[in-house]
C-alpha positions in Angstrom: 0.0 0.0 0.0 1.5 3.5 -1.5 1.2 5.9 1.5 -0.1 9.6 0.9 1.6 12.6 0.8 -0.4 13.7 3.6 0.3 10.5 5.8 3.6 10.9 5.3 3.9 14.7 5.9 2.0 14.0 9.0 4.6 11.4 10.4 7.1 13.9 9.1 6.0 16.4 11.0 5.4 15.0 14.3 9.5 13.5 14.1 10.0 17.0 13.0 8.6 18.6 16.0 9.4 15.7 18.3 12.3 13.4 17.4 12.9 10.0 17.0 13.2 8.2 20.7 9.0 8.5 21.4 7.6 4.4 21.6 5.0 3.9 18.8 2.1 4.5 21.0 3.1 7.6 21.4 3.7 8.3 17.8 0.4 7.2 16.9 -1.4 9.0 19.4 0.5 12.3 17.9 -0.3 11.7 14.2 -3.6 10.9 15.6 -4.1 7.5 14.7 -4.3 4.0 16.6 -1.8 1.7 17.8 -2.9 -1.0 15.0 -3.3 1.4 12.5 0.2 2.6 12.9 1.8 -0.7 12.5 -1.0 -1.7 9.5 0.4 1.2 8.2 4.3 1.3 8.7 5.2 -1.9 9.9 7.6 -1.1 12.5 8.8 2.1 14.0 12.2 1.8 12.0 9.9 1.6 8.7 8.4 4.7 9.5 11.9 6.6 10.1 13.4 5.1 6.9 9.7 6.4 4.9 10.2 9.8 6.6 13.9 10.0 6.1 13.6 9.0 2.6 10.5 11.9 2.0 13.3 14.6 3.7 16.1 13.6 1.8 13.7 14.6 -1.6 12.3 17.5 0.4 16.0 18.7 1.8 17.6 18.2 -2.1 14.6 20.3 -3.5 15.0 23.0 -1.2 18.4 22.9 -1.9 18.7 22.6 -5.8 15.8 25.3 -5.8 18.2 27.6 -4.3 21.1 27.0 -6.1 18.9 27.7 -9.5 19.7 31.4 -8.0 23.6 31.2 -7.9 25.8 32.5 -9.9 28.7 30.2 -9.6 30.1 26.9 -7.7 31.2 28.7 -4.8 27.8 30.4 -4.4 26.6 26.9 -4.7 28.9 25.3 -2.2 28.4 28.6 0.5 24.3 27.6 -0.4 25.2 24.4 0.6 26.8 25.0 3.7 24.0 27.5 4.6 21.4 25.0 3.9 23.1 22.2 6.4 23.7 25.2 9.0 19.3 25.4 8.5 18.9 21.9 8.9 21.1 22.2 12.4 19.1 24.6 13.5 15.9 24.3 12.4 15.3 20.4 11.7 18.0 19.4 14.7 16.4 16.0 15.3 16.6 15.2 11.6 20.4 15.9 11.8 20.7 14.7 15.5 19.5 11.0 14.3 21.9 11.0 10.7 24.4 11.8 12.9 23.8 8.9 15.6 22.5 6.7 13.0 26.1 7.7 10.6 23.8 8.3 8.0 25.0 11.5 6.6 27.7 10.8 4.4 25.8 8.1 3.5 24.2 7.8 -0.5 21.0 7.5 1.0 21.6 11.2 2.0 21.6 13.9 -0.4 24.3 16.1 0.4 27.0 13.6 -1.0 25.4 13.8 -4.5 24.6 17.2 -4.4 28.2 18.0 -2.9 30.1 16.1 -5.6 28.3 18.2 -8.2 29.3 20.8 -7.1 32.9 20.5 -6.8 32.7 18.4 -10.0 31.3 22.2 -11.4 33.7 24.4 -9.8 36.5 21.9 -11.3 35.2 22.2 -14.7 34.9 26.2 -14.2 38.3 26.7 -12.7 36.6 27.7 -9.6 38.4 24.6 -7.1 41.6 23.4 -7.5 42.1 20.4 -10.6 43.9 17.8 -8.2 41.5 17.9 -5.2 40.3 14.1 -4.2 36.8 15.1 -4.9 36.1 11.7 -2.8 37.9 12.9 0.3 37.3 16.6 0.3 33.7 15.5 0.1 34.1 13.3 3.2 36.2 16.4 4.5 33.5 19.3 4.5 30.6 16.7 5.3 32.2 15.1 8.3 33.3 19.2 9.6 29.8 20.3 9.2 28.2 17.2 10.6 29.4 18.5 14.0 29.9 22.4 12.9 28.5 25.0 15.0 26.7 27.7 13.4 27.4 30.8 15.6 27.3 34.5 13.6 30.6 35.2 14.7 32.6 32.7 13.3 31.3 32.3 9.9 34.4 33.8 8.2 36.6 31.4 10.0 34.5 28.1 9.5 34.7 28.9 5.4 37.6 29.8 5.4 38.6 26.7 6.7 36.3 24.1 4.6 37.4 26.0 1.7 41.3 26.1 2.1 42.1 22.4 0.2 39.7 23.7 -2.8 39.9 27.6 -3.1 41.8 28.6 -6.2 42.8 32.4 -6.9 39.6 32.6 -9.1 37.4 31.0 -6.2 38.9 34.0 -4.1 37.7 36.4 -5.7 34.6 35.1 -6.4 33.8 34.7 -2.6 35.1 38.2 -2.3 32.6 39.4 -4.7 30.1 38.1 -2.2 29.2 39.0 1.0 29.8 36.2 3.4 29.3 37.6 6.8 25.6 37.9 5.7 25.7 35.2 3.3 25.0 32.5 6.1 
């Protein structure tokens, strides 16, 4: 049985608003539906998380490639990227609480690997990142740094700075001169 939209946003929602360690009776009273009807429904409490996960990973990669639409270059796209994730900390915390328990976020279940690799793959073709960068372990590099990043106003010249260093070309610095990155995040 294909689930709704509306179903799953619901479920989505309540983990949203909630988190991930409530027993299935307690899930099911919050969505607002019975103890049977849950499990007719999802099988198991992991099933659920892996249906949800699977609907935010879509919704989080749409967000995302929505935004980059509006970017003018790799960098912009990569600094979009690292804003997006900084939103996700803040704003959808026991989404990226449980990837992070769960190791799930450099995983390819996760978006950001796939969306990350494009865009390094970009700036490479555009002269943007340096032409010998393992794209494989700078990828691991940034994702693992903002899995446990902490997004404070004052040190968001810093934290680029130092995600950027293996990749930034001369190019790529002036390109994130050209923006302004104290207000960019």
């Amino acid at each position: 049985m294909a689930l709704s939209k509306e179903k799953i946003d619901t479920l989505a929602n309540y983990y949203l608003k909630y988190g991930f360690h409530h027993s299935t009776d307690e899930i099911a009273k919050g969505i607002g539906i019975s103890h049977k009807t849950f499990f007719n429904r999802y099988k198991s409490k992991e099933e659920s998380i892996n249906i949800v996960l699977r609907y935010w990973y879509v919704t989080v990669e749409l967000r995302f490639r929505e935004k980059a639409q509006h970017c003018n270059h790799a960098v912009e796209e990569l600094l979009q990227l690292i804003y997006e994730i900084g939103y996700l900390h803040s704003h959808e915390s026991f989404f990226m609480d449980y990837l992070r328990k769960q190791n799930l976020f450099i995983s390819d279940q996760a978006p950001f690997v796939k969306i990350l690799t494009e865009i390094i793959l970009n700036g490479i073709s555009h002269y943007q990142f340096k032409e010998d960068v393992n794209v494989d372990l700078y990828v691991q590099f940034i994702l693992n740094n903002l899995t446990h990043y902490n997004y404070q106003p004052g040190n968001v010249v810093e934290i680029i700075s130092f995600l950027l260093s293996p990749i930034i070309t001369d190019r790529s610095k002036a390109l994130i001169e050209e923006l302004d990155v104290t207000n960019f995040l």
